[in-house]
C-alpha positions in Angstrom: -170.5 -185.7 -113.5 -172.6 -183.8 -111.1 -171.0 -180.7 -109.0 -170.2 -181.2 -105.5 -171.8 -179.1 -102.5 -168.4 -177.3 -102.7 -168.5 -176.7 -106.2 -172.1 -175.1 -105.8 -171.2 -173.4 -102.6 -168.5 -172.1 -104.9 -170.9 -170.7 -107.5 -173.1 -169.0 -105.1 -170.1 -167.3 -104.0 -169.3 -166.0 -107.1 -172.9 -165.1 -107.9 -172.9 -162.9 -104.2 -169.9 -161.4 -105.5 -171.2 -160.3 -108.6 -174.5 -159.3 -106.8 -173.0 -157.0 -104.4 -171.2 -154.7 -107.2 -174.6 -154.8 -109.1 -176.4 -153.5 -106.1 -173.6 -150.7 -105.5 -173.6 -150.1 -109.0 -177.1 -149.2 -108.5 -176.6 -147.6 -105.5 -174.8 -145.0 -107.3 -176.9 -144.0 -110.0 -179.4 -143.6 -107.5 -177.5 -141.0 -105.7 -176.7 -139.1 -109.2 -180.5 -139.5 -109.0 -180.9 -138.0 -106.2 -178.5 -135.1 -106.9 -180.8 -134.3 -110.5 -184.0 -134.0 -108.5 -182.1 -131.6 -106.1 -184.6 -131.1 -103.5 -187.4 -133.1 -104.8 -189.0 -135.6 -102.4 -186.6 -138.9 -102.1 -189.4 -141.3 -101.8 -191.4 -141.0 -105.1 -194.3 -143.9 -105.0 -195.5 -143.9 -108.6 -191.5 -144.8 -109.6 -191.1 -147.0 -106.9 -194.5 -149.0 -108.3 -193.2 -148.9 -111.7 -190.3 -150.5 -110.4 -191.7 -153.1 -108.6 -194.4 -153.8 -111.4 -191.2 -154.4 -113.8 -189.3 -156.8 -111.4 -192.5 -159.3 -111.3 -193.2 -159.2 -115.5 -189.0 -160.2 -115.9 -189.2 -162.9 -113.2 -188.9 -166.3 -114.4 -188.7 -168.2 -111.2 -187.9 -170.2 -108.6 -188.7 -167.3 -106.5 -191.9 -166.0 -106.1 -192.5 -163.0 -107.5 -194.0 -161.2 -104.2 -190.9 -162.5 -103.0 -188.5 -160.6 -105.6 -190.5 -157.4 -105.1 -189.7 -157.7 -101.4 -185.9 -158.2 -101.5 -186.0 -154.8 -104.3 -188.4 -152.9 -101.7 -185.3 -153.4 -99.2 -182.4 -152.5 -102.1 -184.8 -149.2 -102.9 -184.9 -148.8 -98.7 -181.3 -148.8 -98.7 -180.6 -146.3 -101.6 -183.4 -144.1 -100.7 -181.9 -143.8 -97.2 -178.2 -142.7 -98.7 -180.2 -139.4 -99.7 -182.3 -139.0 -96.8 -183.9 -141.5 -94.5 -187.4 -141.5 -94.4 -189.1 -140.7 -91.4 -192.4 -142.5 -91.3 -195.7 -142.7 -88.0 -197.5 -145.6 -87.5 -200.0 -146.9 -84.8 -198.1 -148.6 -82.2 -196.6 -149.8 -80.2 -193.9 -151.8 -81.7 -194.9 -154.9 -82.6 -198.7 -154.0 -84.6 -199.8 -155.1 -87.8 -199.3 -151.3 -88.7 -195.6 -151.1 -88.0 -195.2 -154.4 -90.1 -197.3 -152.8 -93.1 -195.3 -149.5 -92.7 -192.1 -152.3 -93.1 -193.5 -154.0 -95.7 -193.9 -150.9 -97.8 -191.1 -149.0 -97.7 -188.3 -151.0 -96.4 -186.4 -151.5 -92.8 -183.8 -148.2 -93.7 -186.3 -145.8 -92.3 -187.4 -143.7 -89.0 -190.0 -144.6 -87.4 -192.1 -143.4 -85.1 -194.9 -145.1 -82.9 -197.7 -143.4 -82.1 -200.9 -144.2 -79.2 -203.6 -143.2 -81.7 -204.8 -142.9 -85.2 -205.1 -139.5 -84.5 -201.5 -138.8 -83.7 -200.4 -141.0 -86.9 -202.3 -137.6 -88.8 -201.2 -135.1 -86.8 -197.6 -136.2 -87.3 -197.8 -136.0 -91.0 -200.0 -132.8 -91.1 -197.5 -130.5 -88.9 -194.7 -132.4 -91.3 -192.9 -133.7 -87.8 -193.2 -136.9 -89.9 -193.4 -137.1 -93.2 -195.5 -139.7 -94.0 -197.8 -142.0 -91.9 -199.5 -145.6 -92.5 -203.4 -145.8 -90.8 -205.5 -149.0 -91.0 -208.2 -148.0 -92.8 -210.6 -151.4 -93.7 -210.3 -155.1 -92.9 -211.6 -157.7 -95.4 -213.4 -159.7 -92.5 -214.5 -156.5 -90.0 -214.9 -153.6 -92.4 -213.9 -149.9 -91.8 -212.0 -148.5 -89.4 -214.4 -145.5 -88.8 -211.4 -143.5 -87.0 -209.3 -143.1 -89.9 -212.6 -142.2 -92.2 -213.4 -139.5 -89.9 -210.3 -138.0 -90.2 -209.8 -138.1 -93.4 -212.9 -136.0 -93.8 -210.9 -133.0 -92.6 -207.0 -133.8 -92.3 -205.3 -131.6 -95.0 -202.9 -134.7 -95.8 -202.8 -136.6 -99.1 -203.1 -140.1 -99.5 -199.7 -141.2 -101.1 -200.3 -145.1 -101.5 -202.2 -148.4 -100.1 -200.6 -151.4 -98.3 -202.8 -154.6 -98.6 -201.3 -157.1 -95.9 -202.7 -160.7 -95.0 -202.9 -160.3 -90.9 -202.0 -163.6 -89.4 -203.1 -163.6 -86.3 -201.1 -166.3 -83.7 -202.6 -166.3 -80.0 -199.2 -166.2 -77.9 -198.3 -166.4 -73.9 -195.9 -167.1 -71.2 -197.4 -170.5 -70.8 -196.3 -173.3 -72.7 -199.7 -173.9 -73.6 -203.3 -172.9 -73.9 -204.4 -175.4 -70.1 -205.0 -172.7 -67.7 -205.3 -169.7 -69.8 -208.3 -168.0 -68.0 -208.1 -164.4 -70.4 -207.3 -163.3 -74.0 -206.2 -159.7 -74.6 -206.8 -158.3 -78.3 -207.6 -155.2 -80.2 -211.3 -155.3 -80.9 -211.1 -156.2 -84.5 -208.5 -159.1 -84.3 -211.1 -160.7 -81.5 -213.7 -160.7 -83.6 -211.6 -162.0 -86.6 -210.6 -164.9 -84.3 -214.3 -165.0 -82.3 -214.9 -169.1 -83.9 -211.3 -170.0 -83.2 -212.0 -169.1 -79.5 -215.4 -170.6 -79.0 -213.8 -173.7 -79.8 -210.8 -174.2 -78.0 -210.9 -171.5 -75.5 -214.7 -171.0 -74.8 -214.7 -170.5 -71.0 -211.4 -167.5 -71.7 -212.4 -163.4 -70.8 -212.0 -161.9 -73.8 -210.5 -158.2 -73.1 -209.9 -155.5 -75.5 -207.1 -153.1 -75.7 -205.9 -150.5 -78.0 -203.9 -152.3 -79.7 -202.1 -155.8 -80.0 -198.7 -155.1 -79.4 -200.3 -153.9 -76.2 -202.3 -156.9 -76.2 -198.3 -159.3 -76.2 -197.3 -156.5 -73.6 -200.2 -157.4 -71.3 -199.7 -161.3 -71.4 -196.2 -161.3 -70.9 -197.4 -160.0 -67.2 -199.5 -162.9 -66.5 -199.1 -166.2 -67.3 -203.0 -167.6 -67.1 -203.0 -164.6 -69.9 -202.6 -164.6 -73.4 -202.9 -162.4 -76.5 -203.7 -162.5 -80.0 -201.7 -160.5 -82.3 -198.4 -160.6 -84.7 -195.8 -163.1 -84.6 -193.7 -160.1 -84.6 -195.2 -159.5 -81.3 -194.5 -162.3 -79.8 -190.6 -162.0 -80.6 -190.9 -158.3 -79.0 -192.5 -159.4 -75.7 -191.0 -163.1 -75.8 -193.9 -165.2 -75.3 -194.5 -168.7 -76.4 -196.3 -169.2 -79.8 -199.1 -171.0 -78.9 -201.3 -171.4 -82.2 -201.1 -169.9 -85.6 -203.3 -168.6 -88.1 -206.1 -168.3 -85.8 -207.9 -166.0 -87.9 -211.0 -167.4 -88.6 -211.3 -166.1 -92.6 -208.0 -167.5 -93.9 -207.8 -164.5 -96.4 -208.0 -161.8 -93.6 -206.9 -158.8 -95.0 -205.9 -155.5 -93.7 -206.0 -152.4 -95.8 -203.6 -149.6 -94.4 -203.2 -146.3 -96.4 -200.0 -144.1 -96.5 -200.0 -140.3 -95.9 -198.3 -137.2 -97.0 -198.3 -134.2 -98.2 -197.3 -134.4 -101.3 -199.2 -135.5 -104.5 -198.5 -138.3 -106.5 -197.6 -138.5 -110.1 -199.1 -141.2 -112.3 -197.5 -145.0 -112.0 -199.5 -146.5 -115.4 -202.1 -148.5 -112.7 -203.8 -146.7 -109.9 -206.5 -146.1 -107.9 -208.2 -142.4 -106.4 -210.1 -142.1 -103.1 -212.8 -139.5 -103.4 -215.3 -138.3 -100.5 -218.8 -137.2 -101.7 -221.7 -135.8 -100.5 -225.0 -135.2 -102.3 -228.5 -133.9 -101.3 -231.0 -136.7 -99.6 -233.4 -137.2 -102.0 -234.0 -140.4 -103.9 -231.4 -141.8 -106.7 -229.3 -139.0 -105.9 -226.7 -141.3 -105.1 -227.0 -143.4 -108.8 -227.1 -139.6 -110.1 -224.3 -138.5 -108.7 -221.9 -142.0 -109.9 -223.2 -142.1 -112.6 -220.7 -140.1 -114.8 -217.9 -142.7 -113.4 -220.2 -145.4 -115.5 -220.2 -143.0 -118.0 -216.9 -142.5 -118.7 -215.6 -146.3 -118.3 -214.1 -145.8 -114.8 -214.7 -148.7 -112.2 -215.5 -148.3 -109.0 -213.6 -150.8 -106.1 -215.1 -149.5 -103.2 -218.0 -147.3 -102.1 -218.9 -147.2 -98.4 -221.4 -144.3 -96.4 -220.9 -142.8 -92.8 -222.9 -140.2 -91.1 -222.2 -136.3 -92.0 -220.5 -134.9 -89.1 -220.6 -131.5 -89.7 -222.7 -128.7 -87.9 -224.7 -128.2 -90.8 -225.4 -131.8 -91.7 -229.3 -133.2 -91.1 -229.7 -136.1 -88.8 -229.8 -138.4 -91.9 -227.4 -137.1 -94.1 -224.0 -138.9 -95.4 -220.9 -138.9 -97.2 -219.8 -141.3 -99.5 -216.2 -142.9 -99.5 -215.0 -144.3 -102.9 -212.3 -145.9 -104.7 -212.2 -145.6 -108.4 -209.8 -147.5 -110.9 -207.4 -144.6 -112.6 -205.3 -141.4 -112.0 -207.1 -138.0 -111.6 -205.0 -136.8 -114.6 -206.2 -139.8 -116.8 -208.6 -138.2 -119.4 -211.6 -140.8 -118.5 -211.2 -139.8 -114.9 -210.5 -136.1 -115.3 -214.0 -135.9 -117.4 -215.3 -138.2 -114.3 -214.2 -135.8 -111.9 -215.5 -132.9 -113.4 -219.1 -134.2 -113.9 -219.5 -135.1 -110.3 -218.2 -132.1 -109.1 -221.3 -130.5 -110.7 -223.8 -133.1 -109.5 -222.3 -133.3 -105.6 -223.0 -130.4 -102.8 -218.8 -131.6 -101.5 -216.1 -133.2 -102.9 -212.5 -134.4 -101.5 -210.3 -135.7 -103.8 -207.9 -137.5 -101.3 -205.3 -138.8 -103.7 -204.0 -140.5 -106.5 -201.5 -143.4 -106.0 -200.3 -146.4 -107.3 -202.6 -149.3 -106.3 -201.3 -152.2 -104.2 -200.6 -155.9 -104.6 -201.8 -158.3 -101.8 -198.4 -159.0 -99.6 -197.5 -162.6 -99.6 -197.6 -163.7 -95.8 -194.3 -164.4 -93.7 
């Protein structure tokens, strides 16, 4: 005879039960944790990876794995904070993609901190008033965010750890709908991911750009022949009407935030390091200077070239920004390492960190 719905209500009861003294159980080991490292940093990213990496290879289903690792991000954000809360700068206001990837990654039992600029998300970390920060840094439709490559260039801070989030971008007003809507407020880089979406069912809209799209929600909720593309997050915030989802014209849209410290970052068993080069403008001195990453068996996931912006640089000089598969303290890489540093004029070894799993989208 099947169980009644009280009879499974029942069980799930139990099961909470038995899942809230697991969860303290936990809880408390962490703190003797906590108490071992005596002073150490709280937050430790290659651990928290290993973690995560763990919970997905035991899962067996219904759930999702992305799912699981979300729910044991929050259970780590809770013990984490019963040493010492985290205080972590993002670009806001609240409401951006940034604050949600700065969510995502470390869990809602933290401080945080808006900030008007990329610029203060560093400077926060680098005077330690925060102590970490999360900075857009490419989108998988627009490319760089030059900002945040610039900086990095001369900002003291570490990179710590990468946050790969799916933006889902909803356009959102007071109206009830999109008749009459004679202007769309944006950042930049969400119009342009959206720029076929609006040719086709809002061609004759202004399209305005702002600093940012929570600022973008703010705006609208002013002006009702106004709207605003942005988070659905945003739209809660600034309590406008949802007026189309998923607007994003690549349905994969991306956005690749990094997280700053201070601190270096232990090995995790599968990471990535972000190197800046620079080498001398003659030709193949580029292929020269990569070449021992071939050499030694160490991929490359990313390589991209700005303009030197140093007082010394020629007009036509670069630097290189790249992503390579490994740890600095793996042998392959080490030996990497040390070639290129022979063959480059600079190098900036930004960090080591765990690399990061694409987010599964609310």
């Amino acid at each position: 005879m099947s169980d009644t719905l009280q009879d499974i209500r029942r069980k799930i009861d139990a099961l909470d039960a038995r899942l809230v003294k697991l969860i303290s159980a936990r809880a408390k080991i962490a703190q003797q944790v906590g108490k071992i490292k005596n002073g150490t940093p709280v937050y430790r990213p290659e651990r928290e990876a290993q973690v995560l990496r763990r919970v997905s290879e035991l899962n067996k289903g219904p759930i999702p794995s992305a799912g699981l690792r979300r729910i044991y991000s929050e259970i780590m954000s809770a013990c984490r904070a019963l040493e010492d809360m985290l205080a972590v700068a993002y670009l806001g206001p609240q409401g951006t993609f940034s604050q949600e990837a700065a969510l995502r990654h470390f869990g809602g039992s933290i401080q945080t901190h808006s900030c008007t600029t990329i610029d203060e998300v560093f400077r926060q970390v680098e005077t330690g008033s925060m102590g970490y920060g999360v900075v857009p840094v490419e989108n998988s439709t627009e490319g760089a965010v030059g900002r945040t490559l610039d900086l990095l260039l001369t900002t003291p801070a570490k990179v710590c750890g990468e946050i790969m989030l799916p933006v889902l971008q909803c356009l959102m007003s007071k109206a009830k709908n999109r008749t009459g809507i004679k202007k769309v407020y944006s950042h930049t880089q969400s119009l342009a991911q959206c720029q076929h979406w609006l040719a086709r069912h809002l061609p004759a809209a202004e399209r305005i750009a702002v600093v940012s799209n929570a600022e973008a929600a703010r705006l609208a909720a002013r002006d009702a022949k106004a709207a605003a593309i942005a988070s659905k997050t945003a739209a809660d915030i600034y309590k406008l009407n949802l007026l189309a989802r998923n607007i994003q014209d690549e349905s994969r849209n991306t956005t690749r935030f990094l997280v700053l410290s201070r601190e270096d970052v232990a090995p995790s068993g599968r990471d990535k390091t972000s190197l800046i080069l620079s080498t001398r403008n003659v030709p193949g001195a580029i292929h020269d200077l990569l070449s021992p990453l071939a050499k030694n068996g160490v991929g490359m996931t990313r390589l991209e070239s700005r303009p030197a912006r140093s007082a010394g640089a020629g007009q036509w000089e670069y630097v290189f920004y790249i992503d390579i598969e490994g740890h600095a303290r793996d042998e392959r890489v080490a030996q990497a390492l040390a070639e290129i540093e022979r063959k480059a004029s600079f190098v900036k070894n930004l960090g080591s960190y765990p690399a990061a799993s694409v987010t599964t989208p609310r």
